[in-house]
N, C-alpha and C positions, 0 to 999 in steps of 0.2 A: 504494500500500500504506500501510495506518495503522500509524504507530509507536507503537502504546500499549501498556499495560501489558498489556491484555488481549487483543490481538489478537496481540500476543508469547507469550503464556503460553498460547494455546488456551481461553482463560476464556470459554466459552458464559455463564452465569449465576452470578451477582456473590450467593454468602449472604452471612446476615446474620449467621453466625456467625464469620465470617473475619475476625477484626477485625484482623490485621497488613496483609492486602490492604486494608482499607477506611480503614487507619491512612494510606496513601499518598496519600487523596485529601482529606484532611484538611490544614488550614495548621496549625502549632504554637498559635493559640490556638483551636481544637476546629473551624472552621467549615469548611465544605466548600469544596472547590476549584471555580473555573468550569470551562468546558469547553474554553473557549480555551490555560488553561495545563496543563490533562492531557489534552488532544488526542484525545480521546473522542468517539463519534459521539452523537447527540442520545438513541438508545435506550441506549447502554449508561450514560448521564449519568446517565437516570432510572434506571436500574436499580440505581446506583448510590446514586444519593442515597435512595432508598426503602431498600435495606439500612443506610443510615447512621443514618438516621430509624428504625429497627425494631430495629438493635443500641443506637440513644440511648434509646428507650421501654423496651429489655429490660432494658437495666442493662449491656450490654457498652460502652457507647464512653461518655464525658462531654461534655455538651451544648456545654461550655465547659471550658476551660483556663484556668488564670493565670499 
């Protein structure tokens, strides 16, 4: 069984307007996490990182922190 956030939560598909969920997969200076350290299987990674990428284009998430 995967311990991840979303296979805990029942989370089928990852929006791109979620940005407290997609806040998690984020490190404190904006970049996104690997998949090694949120335990994510390789589709739900990309699925991931495409909503991070499409909330960073929309103006929901910042590309970067300081």
């Amino acid at each position: 069984m995967s311990s991840n956030i979303l296979t805990q939560n029942d989370i089928q598909f990852v929006d791109y307007k979620d940005v407290d969920l997609l806040r998690q997969f984020m490190n404190p200076h904006g970049r996104i996490v690997s998949r090694k350290k949120t335990g994510l299987t390789a589709k739900q990674q990309r699925g991931v990182e495409a909503a991070i990428k499409r909330a960073r284009f929309m103006g929901l998430l910042p590309y970067i922190q300081k």
